[in-house]
SEZA-640681 format. One line per 4 residues: number of its first residue (from 1); their letters; for each residue x, y, z of N, C-alpha, C. Coordinates in nm, 2 decimals. Example, Ala and Ser with C-alpha at 12.3 -4.5 7.8 and 13.67 -1.06 7.14 Angstrom:
<pts>
1) as) 1.32/-0.57/0.78/1.23/-0.45/0.78/1.32/-0.33/0.78  1.28/-0.22/0.71/1.37/-0.11/0.71/1.29/0.00/0.79
</pts>
This chain:
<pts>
1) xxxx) 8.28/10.94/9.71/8.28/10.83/9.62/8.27/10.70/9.69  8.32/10.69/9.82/8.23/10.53/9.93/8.34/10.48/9.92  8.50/10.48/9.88/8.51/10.37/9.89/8.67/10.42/9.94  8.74/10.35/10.09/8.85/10.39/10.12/8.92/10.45/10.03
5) xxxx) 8.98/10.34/9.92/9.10/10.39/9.83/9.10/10.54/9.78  8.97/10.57/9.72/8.92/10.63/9.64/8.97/10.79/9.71  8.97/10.81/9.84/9.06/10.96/9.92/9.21/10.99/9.81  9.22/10.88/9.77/9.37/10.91/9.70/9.34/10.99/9.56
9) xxxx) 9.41/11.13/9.53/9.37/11.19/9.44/9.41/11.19/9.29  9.51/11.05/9.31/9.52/11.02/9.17/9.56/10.84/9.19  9.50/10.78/9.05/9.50/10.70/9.02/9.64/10.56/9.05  9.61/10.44/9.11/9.72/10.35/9.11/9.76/10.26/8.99
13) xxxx) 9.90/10.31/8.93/9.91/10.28/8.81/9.93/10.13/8.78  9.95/10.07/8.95/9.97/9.92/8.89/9.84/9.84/8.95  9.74/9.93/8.93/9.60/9.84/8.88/9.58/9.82/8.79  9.52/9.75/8.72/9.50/9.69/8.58/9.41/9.83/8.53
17) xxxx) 9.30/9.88/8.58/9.28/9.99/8.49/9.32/10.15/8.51  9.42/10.14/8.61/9.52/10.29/8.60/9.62/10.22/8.48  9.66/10.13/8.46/9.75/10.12/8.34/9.71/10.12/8.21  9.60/10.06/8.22/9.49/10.07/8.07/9.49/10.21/8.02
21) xxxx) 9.42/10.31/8.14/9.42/10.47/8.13/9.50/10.53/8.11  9.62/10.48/8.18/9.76/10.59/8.12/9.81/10.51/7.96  9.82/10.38/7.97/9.95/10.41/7.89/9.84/10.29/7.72  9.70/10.25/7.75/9.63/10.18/7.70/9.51/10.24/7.64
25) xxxx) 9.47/10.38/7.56/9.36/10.41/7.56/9.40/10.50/7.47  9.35/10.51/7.33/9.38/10.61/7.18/9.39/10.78/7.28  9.31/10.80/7.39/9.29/10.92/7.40/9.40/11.01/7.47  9.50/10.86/7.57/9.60/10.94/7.60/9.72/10.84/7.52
29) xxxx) 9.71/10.84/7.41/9.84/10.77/7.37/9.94/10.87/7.37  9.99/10.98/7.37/10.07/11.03/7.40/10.17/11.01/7.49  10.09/10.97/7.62/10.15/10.93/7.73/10.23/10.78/7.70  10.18/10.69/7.63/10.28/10.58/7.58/10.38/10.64/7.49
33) xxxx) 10.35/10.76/7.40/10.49/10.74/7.32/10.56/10.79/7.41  10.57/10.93/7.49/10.69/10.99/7.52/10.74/10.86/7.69  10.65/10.77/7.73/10.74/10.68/7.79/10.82/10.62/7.67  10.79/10.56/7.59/10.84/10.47/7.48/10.98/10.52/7.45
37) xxxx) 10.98/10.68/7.40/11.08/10.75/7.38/11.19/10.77/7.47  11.14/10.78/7.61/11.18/10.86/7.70/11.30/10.68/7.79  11.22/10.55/7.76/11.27/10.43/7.80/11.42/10.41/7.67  11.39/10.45/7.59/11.47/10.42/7.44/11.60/10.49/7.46
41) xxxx) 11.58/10.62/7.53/11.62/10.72/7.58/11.75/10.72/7.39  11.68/10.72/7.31/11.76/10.80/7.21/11.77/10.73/7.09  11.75/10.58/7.15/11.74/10.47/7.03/11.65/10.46/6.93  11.58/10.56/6.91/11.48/10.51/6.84/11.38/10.66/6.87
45) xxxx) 11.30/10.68/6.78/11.20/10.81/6.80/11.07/10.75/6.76  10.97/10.74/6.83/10.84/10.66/6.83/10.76/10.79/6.81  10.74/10.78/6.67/10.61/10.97/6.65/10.47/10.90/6.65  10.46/10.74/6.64/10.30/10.73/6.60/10.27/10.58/6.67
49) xxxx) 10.19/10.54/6.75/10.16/10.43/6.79/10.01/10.36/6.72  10.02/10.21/6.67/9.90/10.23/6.70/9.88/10.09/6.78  9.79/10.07/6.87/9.71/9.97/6.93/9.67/9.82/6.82  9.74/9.73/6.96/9.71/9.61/6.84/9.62/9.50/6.94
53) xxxx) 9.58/9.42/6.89/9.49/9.30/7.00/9.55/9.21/7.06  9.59/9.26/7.20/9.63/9.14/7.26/9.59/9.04/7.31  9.46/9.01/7.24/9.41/8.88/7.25/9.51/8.75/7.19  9.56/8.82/7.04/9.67/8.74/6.98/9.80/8.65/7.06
57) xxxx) 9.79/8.75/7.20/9.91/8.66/7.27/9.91/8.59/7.30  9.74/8.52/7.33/9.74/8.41/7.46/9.74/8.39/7.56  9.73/8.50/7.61/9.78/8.54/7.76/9.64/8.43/7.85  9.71/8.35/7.95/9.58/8.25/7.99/9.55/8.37/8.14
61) xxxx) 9.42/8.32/8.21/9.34/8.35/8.29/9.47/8.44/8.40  9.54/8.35/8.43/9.62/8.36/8.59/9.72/8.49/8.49  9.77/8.50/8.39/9.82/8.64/8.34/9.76/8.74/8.35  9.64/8.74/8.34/9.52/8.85/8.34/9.51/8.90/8.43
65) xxxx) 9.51/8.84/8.56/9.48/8.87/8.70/9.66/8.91/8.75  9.77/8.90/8.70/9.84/8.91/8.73/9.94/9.01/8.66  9.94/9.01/8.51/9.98/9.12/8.41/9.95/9.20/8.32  9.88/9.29/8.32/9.84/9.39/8.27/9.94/9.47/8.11
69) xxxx) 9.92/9.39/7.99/9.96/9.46/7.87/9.90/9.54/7.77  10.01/9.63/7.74/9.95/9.74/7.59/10.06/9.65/7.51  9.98/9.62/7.36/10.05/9.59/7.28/10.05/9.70/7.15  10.14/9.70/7.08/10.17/9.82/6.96/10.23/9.85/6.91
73) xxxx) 10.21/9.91/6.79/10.28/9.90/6.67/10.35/10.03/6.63  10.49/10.03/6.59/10.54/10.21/6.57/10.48/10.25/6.47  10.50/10.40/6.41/10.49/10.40/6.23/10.56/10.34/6.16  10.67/10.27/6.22/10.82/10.21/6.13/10.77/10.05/6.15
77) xxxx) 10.66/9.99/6.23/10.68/9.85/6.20/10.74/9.83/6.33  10.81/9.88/6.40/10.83/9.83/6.51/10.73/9.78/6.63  10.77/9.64/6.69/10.64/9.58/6.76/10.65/9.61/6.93  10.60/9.68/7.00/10.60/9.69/7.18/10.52/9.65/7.22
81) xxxx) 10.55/9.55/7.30/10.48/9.47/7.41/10.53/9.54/7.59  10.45/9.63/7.63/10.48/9.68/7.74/10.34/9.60/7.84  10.42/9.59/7.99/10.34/9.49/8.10/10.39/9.57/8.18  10.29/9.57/8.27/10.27/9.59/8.41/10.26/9.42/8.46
85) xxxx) 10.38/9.45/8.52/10.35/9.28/8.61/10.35/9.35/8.76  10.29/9.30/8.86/10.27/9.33/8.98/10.29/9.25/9.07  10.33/9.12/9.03/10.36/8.98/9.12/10.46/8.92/9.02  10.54/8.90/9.11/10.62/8.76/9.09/10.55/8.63/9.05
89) xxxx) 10.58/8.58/8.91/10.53/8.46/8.92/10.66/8.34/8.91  10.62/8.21/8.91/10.80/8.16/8.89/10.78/8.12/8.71  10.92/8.14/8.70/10.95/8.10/8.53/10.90/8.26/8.49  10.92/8.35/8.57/10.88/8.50/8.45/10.96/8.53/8.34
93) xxxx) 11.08/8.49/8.40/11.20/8.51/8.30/11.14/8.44/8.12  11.09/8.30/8.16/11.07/8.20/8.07/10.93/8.23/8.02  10.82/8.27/8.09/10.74/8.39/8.02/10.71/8.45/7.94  10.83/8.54/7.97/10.82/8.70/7.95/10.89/8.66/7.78
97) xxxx) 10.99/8.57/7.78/11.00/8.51/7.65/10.95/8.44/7.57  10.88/8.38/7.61/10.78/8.31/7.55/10.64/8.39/7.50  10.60/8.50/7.55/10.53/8.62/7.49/10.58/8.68/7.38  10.72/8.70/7.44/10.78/8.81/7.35/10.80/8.72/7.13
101) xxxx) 10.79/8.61/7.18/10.79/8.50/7.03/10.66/8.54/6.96  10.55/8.57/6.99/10.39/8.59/6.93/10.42/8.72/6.88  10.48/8.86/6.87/10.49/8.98/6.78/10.63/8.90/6.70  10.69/8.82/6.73/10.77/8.79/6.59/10.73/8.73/6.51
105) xxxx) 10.65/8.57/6.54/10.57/8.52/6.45/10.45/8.58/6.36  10.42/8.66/6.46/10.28/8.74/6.39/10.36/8.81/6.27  10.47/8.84/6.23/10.51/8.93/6.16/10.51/8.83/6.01  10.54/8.70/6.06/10.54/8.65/5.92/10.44/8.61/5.79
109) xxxx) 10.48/8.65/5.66/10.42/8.68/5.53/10.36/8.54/5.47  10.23/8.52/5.45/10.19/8.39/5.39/10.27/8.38/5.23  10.28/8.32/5.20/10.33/8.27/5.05/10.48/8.25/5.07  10.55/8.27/4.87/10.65/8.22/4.86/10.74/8.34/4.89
113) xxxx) 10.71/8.46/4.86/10.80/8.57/4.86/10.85/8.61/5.00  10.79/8.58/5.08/10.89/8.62/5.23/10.98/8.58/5.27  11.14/8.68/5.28/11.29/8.68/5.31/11.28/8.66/5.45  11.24/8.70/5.53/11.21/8.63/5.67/11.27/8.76/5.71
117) xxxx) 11.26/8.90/5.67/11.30/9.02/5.75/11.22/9.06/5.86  11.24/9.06/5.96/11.18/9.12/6.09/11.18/9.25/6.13  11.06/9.31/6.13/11.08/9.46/6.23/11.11/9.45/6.37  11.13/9.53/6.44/11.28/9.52/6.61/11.13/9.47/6.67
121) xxxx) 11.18/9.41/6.76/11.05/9.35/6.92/11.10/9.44/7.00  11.00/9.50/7.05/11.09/9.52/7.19/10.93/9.46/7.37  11.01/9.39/7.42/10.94/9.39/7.58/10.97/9.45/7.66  10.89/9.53/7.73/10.90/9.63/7.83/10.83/9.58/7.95
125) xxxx) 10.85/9.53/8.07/10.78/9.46/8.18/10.84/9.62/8.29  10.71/9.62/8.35/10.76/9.75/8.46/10.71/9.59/8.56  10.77/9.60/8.66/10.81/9.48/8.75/10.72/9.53/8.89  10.61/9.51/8.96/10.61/9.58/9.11/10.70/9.44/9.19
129) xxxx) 10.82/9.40/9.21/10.88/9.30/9.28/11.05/9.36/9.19  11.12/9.25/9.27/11.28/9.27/9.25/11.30/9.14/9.22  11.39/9.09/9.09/11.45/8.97/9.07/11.59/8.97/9.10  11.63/9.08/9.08/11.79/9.07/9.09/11.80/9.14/9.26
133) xxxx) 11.81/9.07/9.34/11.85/9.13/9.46/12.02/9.13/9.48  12.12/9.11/9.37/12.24/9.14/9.42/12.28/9.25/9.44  12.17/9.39/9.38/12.26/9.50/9.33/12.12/9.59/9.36  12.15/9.68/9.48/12.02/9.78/9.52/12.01/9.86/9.39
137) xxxx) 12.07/9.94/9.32/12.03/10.03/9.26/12.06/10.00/9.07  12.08/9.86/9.08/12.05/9.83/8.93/11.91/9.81/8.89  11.82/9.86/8.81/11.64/9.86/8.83/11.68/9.86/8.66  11.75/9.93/8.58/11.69/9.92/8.45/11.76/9.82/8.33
141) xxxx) 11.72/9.70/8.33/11.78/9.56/8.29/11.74/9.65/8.14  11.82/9.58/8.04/11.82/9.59/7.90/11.93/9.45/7.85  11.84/9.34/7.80/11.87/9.22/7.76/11.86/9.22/7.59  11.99/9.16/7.55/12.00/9.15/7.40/12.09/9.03/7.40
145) xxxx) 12.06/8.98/7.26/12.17/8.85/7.24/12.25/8.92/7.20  12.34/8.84/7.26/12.50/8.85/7.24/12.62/8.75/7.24  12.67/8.80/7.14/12.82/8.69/7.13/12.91/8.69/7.24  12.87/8.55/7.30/12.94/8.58/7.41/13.11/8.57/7.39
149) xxxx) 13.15/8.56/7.32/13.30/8.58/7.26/13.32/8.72/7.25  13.26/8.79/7.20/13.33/8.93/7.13/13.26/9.03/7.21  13.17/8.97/7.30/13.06/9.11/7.37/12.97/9.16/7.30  12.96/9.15/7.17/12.88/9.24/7.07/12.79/9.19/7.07
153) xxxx) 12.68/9.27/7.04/12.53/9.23/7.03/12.53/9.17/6.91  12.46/9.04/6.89/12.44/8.94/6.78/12.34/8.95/6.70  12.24/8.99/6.74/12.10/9.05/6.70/11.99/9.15/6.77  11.99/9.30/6.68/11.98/9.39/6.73/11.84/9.44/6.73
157) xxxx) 11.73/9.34/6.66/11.65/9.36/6.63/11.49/9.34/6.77  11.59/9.24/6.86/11.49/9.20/6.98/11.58/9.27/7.14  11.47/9.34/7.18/11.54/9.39/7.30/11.41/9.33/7.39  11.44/9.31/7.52/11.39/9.30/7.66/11.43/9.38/7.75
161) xxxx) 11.31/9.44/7.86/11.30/9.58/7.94/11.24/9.57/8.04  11.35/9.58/8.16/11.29/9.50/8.28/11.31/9.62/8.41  11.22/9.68/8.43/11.22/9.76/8.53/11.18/9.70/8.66  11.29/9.72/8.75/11.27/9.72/8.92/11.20/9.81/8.95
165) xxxx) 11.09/9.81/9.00/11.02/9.96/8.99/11.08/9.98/9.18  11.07/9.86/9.24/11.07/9.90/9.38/11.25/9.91/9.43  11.32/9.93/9.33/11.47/9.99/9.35/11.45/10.14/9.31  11.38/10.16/9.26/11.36/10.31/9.19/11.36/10.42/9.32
169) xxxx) 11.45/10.50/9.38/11.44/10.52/9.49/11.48/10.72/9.48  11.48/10.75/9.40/11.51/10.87/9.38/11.44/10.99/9.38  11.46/11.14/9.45/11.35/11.24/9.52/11.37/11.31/9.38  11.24/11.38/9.42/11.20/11.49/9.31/11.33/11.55/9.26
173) xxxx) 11.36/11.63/9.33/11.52/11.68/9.32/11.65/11.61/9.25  11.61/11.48/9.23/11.74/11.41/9.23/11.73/11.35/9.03  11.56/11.41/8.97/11.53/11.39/8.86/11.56/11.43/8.71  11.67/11.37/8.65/11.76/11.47/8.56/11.69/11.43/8.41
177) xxxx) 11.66/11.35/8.38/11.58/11.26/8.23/11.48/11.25/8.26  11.43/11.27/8.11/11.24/11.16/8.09/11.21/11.09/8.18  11.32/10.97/8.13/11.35/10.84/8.23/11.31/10.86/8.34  11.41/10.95/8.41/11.38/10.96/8.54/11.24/11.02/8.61
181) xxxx) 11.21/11.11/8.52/11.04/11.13/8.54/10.95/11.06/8.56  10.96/10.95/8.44/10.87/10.86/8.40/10.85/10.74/8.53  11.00/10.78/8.55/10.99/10.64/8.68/10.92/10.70/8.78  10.99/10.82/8.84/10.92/10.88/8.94/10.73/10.85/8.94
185) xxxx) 10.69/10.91/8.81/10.58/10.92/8.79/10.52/10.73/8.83  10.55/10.66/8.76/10.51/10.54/8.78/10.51/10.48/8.93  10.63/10.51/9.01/10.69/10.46/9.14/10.57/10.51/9.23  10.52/10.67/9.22/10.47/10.77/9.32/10.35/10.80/9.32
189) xxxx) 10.28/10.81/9.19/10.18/10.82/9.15/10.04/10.83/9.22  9.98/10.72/9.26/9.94/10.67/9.31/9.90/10.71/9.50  10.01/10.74/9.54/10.05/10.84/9.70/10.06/10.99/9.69  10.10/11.05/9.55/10.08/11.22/9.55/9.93/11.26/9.55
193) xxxx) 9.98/11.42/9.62/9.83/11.51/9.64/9.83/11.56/9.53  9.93/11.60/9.46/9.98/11.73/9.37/10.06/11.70/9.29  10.10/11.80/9.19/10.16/11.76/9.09/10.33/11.83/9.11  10.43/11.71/9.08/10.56/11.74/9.13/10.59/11.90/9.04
197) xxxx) 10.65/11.98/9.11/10.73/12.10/9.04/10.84/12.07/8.99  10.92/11.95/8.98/10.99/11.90/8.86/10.93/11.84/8.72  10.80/11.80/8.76/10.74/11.74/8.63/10.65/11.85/8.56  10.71/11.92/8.47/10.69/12.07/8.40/10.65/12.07/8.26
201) xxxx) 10.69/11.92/8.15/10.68/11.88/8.05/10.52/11.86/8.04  10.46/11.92/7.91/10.31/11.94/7.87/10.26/11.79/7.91  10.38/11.67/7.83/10.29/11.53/7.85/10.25/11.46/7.99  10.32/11.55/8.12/10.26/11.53/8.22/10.16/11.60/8.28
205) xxxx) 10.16/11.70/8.27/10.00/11.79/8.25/9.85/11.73/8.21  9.93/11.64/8.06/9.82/11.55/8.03/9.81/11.42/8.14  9.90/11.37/8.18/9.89/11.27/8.26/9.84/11.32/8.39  9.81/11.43/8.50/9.81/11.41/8.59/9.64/11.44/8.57
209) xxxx) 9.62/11.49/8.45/9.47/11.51/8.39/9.41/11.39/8.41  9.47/11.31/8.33/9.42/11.14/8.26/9.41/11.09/8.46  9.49/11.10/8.51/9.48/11.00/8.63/9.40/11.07/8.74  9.41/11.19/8.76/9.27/11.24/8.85/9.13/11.17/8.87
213) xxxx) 9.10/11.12/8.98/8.99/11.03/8.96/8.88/11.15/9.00  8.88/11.30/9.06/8.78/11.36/9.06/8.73/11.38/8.93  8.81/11.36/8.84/8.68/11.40/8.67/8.67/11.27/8.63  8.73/11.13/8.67/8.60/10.99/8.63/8.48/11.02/8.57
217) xxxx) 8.41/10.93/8.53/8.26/10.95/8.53/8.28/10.84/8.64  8.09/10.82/8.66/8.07/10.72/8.78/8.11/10.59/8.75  8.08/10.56/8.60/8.09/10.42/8.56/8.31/10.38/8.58  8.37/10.50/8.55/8.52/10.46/8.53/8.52/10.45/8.71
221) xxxx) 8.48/10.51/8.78/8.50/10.54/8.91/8.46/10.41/8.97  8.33/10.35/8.91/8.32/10.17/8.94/8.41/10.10/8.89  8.49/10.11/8.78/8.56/10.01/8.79/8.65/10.05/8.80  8.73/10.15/8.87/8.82/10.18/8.92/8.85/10.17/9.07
225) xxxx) 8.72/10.11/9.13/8.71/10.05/9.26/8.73/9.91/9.26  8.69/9.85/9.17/8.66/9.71/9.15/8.83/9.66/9.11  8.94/9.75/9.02/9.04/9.71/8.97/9.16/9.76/9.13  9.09/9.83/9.20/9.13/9.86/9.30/9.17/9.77/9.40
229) xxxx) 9.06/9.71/9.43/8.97/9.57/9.51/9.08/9.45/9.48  9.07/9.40/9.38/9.14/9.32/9.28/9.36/9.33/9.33  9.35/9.45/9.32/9.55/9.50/9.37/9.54/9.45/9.46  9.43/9.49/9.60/9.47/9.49/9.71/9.44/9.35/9.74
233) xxxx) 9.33/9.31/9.68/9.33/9.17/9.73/9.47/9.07/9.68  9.49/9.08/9.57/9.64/9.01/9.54/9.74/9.07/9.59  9.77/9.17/9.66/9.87/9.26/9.74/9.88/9.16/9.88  9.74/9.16/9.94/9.70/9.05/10.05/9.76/8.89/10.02
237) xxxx) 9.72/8.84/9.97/9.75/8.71/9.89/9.92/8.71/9.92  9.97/8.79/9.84/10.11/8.79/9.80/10.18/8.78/9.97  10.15/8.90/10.06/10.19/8.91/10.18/10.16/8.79/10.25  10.07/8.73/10.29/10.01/8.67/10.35/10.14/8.52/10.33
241) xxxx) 10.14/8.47/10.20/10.23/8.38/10.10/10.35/8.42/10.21  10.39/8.52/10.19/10.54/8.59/10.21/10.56/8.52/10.36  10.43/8.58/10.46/10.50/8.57/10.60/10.48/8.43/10.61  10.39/8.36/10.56/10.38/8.18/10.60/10.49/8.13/10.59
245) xxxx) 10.56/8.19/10.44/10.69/8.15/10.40/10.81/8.20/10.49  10.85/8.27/10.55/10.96/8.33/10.63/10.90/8.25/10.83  10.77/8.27/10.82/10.75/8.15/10.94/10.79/8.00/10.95  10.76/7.98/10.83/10.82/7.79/10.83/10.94/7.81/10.81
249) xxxx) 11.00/7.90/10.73/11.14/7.93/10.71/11.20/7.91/10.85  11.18/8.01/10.96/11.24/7.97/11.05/11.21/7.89/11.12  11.09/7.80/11.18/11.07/7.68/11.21/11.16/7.56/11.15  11.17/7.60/11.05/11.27/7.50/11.00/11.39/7.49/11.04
253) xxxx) 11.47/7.60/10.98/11.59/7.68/11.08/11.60/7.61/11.22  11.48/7.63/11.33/11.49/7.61/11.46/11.53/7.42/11.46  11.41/7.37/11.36/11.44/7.23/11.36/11.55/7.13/11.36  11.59/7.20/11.20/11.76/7.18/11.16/11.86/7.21/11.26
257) xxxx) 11.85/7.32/11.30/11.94/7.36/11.41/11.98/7.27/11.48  11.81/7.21/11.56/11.85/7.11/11.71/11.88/7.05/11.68  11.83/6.95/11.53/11.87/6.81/11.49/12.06/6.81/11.52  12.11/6.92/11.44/12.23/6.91/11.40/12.25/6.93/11.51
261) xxxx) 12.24/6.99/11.64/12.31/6.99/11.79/12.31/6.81/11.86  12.19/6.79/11.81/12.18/6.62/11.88/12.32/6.53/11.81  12.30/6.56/11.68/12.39/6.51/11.62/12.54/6.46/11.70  12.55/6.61/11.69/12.69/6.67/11.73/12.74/6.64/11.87
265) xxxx) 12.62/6.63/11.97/12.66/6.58/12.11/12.65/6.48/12.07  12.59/6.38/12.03/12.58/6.24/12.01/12.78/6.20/11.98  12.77/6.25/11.87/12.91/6.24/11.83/13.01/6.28/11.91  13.05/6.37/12.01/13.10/6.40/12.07/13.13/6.25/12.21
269) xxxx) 12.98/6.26/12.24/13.00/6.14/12.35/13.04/6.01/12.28  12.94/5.98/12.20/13.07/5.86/12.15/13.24/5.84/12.10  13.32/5.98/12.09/13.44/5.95/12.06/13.50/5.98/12.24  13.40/6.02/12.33/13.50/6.04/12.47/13.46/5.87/12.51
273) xxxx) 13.39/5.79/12.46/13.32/5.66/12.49/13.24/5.63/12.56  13.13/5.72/12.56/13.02/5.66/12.68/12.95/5.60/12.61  12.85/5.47/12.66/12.82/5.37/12.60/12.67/5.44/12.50  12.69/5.33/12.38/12.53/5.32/12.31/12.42/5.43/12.33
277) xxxx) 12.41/5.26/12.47/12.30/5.34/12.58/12.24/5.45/12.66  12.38/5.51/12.66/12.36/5.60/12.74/12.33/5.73/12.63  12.38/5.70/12.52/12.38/5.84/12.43/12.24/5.83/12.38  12.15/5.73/12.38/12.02/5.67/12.33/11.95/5.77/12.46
281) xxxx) 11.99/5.77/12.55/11.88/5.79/12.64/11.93/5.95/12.68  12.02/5.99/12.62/12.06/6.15/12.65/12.00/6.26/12.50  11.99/6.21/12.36/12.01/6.28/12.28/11.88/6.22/12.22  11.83/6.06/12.24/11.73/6.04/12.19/11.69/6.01/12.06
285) xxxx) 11.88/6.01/12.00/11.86/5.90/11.87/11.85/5.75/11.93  11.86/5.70/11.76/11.82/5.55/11.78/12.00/5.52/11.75  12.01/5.38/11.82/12.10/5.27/11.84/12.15/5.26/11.67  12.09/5.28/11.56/12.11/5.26/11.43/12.22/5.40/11.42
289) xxxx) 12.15/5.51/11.44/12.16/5.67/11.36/12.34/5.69/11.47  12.32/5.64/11.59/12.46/5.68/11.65/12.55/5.57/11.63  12.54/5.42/11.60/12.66/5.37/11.52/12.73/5.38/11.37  12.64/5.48/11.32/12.71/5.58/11.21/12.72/5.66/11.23
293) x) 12.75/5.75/11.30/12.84/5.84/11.32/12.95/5.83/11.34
</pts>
């Protein structure tokens, strides 16, 4: 098939079109409900999805390139906005809410008769980064309003779903729920030869079907190169950002450091009394910066 990536015998789900394929496409919806169900893990039973247009969201250019959404509707009315984000952007928090407002508004009725009843939102962001770095093995956020007096959830109709995918750290062996499948599946995907002998459920059968890039046609196989291209080149980008950033980081460090040693000898020699002058010509402040201290 020509192209490095392409040795890998199943699909990377946090490319924009391994996510389309699994969890974005009438042919394997399946694969969205029993995640949907399997995330809910009991709240809710999702038997019928259907596909809605997320053009409605807004989503501008730099989202596109950076988050990857299925939007959709239950049989009950209920609205899911599920994302693949793959990068950190800043304000995601402020984002990810600000999306989540366009399936509430969209719900409202023209005329006089509408009580303003809402069917549940729910946002689902699978995360490839970590926001919460206080806590290694917290990965599955579930945000609701709440009274902050009484603890109780205040309105139960809007939930937010925020997967650490890169805390997700658990071996085949160690997979007891859906949940846990699903993550597995999402986290690994991408790096397996074969299909895990814990993952035994028919809807994964269909999935390891769906992500096999040996039965592509040539056309999915092109842009499965190209959406390929696209990861690695913002994977690059993102690294690249990362180390400039932890280089000046410590350049700086080194800077601050000396400043504050000049300081400090400066200050030192003037309370044992050696003159102005002489601390001017040893530490190489100015006559100003060492009569305040």
């Amino acid at each position: 098939m020509g192209s490095e990536g392409l040795q890998d015998r199943y699909i990377n789900p946090y490319t924009d079109f391994g996510f389309k394929k699994l969890f974005g496409t009438e042919l394997n919806k399946e694969l969205l409900i029993s995640f949907l169900n399997a995330l809910l893990q009991g709240q809710q039973t999702v038997k019928e999805v259907t596909y809605l247009n997320t053009e409605h969201l807004g989503t501008t250019e730099i989202d596109r390139r950076a988050v990857f959404d299925v939007y959709c509707e239950s049989q009950t009315g209920e609205k899911f906005l599920v994302e693949m984000q793959r990068g950190e952007q800043q304000f995601f928090k402020d984002r990810s809410l600000f999306y989540t407002t366009f399936p509430i508004r969209e719900q409202a009725v023209k005329g006089k008769g509408w009580d303003y009843e809402l069917k549940s939102v729910y946002t689902v962001g699978i995360l490839n980064f970590v926001f919460d770095t206080e806590t290694d093995d917290y990965y599955h956020h579930e945000v609701k309003l709440v009274d902050m007096r009484t603890k109780e959830v205040f309105y139960d109709k809007l939930t937010l779903i925020y997967l650490e995918m890169p805390k997700f750290n658990k071996t085949e062996n160690e997979l007891e729920t859906m949940f846990d499948k699903w993550m597995f599946v999402l986290r690994n995907l991408g790096g397996l030869m074969e299909r895990p002998a814990a993952l035994q459920e028919r809807v994964f059968t269909r999935l390891f079907e769906a992500a096999e890039i040996a039965r592509f046609s040539r056309k999915e196989v092109v842009e499965y190169e190209d959406s390929l291209k696209a990861f690695r080149d913002w994977y690059s980008v993102m690294k690249t950002n990362f180390d400039k950033g932890v280089k000046q980081g410590v350049e700086i460090g080194f800077k601050q450091g000396a400043e504050q040693t000049r300081y400090a000898i400066a200050r030192q020699m003037k309370q044992d009394g050696i003159s102005v002058e002489s601390i001017v010509r040893c530490t190489g402040l100015s006559e100003e910066e060492i009569r305040g201290l």
